[in-house]
C-alpha positions in Angstrom: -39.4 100.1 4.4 -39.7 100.8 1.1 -43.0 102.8 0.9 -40.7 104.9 3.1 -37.8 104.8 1.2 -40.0 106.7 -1.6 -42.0 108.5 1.1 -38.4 110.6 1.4 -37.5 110.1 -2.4 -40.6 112.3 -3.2 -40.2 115.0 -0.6 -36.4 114.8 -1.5 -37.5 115.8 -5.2 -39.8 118.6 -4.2 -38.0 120.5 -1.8 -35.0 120.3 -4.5 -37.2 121.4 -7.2 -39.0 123.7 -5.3 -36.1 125.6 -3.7 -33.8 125.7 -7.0 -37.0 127.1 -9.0 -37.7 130.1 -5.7 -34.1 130.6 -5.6 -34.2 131.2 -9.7 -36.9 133.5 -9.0 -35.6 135.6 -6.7 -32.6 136.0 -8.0 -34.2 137.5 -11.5 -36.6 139.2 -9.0 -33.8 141.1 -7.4 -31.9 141.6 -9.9 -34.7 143.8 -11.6 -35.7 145.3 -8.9 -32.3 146.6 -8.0 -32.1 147.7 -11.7 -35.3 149.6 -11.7 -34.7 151.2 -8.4 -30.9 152.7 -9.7 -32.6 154.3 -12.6 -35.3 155.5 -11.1 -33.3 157.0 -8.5 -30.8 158.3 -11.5 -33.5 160.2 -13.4 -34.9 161.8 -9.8 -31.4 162.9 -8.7 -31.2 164.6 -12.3 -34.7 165.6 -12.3 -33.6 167.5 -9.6 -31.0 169.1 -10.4 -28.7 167.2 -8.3 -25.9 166.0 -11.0 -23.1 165.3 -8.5 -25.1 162.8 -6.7 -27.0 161.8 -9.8 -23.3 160.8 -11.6 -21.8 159.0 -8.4 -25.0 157.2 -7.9 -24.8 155.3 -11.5 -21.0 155.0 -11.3 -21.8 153.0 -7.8 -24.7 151.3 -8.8 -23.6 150.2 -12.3 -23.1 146.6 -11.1 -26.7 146.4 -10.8 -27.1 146.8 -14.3 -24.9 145.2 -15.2 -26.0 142.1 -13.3 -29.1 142.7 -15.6 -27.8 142.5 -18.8 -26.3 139.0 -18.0 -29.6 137.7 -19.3 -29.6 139.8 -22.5 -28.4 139.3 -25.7 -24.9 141.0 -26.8 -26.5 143.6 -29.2 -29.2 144.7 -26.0 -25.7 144.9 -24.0 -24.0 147.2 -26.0 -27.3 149.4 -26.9 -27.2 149.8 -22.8 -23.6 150.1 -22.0 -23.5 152.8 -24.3 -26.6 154.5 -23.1 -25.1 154.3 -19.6 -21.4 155.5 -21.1 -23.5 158.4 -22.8 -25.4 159.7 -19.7 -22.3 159.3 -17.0 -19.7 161.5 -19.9 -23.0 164.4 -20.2 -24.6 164.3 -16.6 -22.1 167.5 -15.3 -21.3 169.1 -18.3 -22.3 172.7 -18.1 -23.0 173.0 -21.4 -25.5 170.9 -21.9 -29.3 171.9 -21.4 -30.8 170.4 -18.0 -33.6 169.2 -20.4 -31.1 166.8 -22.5 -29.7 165.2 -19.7 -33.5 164.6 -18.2 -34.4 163.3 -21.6 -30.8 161.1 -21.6 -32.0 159.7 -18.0 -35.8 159.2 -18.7 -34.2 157.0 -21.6 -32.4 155.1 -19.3 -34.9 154.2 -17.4 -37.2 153.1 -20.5 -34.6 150.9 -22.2 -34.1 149.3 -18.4 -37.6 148.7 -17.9 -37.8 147.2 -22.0 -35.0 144.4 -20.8 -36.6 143.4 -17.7 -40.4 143.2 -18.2 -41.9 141.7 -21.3 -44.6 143.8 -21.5 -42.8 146.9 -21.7 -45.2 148.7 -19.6 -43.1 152.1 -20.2 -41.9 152.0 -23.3 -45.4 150.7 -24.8 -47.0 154.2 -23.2 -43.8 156.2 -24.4 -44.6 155.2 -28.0 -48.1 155.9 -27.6 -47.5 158.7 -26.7 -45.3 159.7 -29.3 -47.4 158.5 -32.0 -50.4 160.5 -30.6 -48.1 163.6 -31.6 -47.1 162.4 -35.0 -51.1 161.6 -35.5 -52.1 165.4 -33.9 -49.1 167.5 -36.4 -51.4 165.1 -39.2 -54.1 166.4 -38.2 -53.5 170.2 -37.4 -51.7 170.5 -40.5 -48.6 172.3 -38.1 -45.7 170.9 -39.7 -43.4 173.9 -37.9 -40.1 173.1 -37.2 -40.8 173.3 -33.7 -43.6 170.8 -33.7 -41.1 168.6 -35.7 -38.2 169.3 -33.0 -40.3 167.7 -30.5 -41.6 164.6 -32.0 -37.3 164.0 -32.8 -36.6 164.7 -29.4 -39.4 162.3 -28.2 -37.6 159.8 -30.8 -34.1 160.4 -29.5 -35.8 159.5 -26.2 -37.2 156.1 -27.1 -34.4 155.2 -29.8 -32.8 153.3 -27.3 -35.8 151.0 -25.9 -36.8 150.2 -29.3 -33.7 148.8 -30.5 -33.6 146.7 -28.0 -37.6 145.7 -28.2 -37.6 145.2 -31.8 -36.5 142.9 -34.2 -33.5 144.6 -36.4 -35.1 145.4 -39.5 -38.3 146.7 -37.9 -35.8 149.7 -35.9 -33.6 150.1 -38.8 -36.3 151.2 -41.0 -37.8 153.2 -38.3 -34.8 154.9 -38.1 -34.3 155.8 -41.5 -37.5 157.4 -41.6 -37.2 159.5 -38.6 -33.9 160.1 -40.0 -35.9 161.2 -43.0 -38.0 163.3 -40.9 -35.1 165.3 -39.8 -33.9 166.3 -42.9 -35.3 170.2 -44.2 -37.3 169.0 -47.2 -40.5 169.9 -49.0 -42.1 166.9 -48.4 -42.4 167.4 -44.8 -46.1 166.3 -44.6 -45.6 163.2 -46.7 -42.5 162.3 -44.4 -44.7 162.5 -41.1 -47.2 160.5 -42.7 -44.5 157.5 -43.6 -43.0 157.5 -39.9 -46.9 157.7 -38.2 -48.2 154.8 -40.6 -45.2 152.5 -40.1 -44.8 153.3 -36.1 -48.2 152.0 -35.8 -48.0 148.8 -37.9 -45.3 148.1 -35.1 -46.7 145.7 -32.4 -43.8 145.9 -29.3 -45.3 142.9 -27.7 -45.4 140.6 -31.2 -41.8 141.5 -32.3 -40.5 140.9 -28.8 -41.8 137.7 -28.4 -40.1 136.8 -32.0 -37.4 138.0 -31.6 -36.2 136.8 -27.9 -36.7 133.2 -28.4 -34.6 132.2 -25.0 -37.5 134.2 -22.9 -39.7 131.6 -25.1 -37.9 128.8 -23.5 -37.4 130.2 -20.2 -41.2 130.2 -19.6 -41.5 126.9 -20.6 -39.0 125.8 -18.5 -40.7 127.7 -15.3 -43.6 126.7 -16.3 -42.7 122.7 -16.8 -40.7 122.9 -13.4 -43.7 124.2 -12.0 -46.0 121.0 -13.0 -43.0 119.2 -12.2 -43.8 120.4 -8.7 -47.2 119.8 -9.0 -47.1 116.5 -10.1 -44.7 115.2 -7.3 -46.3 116.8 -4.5 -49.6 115.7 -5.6 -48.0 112.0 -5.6 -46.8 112.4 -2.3 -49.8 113.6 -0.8 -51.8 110.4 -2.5 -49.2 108.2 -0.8 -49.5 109.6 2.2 -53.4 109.8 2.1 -53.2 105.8 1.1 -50.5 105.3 4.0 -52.9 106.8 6.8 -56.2 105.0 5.4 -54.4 101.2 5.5 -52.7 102.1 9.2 -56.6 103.1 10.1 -58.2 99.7 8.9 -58.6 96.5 11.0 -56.2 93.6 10.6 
């Protein structure tokens, strides 16, 4: 009776475990994937052309994101409520340019995908990108204020992203110097060179992984529930194997 009793205590214990840390899962799973999906299908609709449906589509689907930032901190809330504010209030203005709204929407998108995935997958290739253009105005010697217009717009794009992937210090000073880089000086070329050399002492994946100490935890915790698991199914499975061999031998 009782090698029964714990028989049921250890299958008890994993199906709990086991369905509490899938049910977890999913939930983040969906949650992201719902969020990824309503920007991605923001930025098309706009892409396109198609602001009407584009500005009812985040006004319906707002929730989604919203359900996101749960999980983030109040400063990555606010950087995202006000990015989604901004885009919603310009989206079917006629006088803004098609291109700022695309570039608005393509932000959205990029700070999205730099709350929900760790690695930043877009946002690390949208800042490579833009440093690649800092590096080639370096090394052409174009310093036009054309050439300059783009690199700020490239910024304005990724502002949003970075202040929520980096630590506050890191973006503050970032900002100044682009800030920096805006302003019609004669030290242009010595400007350029500050922001290029400081964007790429920045390392998105160290500073996240400092600064965002509860993702820290929360993989331990997975991770531990997940030995957890381990551990008592692996226990249950030796009972049982002991169980069967002593019911097969000879009394």
């Amino acid at each position: 009776m009782n090698r029964y009793l714990n028989s049921q205590f250890y299958r008890l214990i994993f199906i709990v475990i086991a369905t509490t840390l899938i049910g977890l899962g999913f939930v983040a799973v969906t949650n992201a994937m719902e969020s990824s999906s309503v920007s991605y299908s923001y930025e098309r609709y706009v892409s396109e052309k198609r602001y009407d449906r584009a500005e009812q589509w985040l006004e319906n689907h707002t929730s989604e994101i919203e359900a996101l930032m749960q999980s983030a901190n109040g400063e990555k809330q606010t950087v995202l409520k006000e990015l989604i504010r901004h885009n919603l209030e310009i989206i079917n203005r006629s006088d803004i340019a098609h291109n700022y709204k695309l570039n608005n929407a393509r932000s959205l998108v990029i700070a999205i995908d730099a709350i929900e995935k760790p690695n930043h997958p877009l946002l690390v290739k949208s800042k490579q990108a833009l440093d690649k253009s800092l590096e080639s105005v370096l090394a052409s010697g174009d310093f036009s204020q054309q050439k300059i217009n783009n690199i700020l717009t490239h910024w304005e794009m990724l502002k949003p992203a970075l202040q929520v992937a980096l630590d506050k210090d890191e973006f503050q000073q970032l900002d100044l110097l682009f800030s920096n880089l805006g302003k019609e000086t004669l030290n242009i070329k010595e400007d350029t060179e500050s922001v290029f050399k400081y964007s790429q002492l920045i390392d998105i994946h160290t500073t996240t992984a400092q600064g965002d100490p509860l993702s820290f935890y929360w993989i331990i915790l997975m991770v531990g529930g997940i030995i957890i698991i381990t551990l008592s199914y692996v226990a249950w499975k030796k009972y049982k194997g002991e169980k069967k061999r002593k019911q097969k031998q000879p009394y």
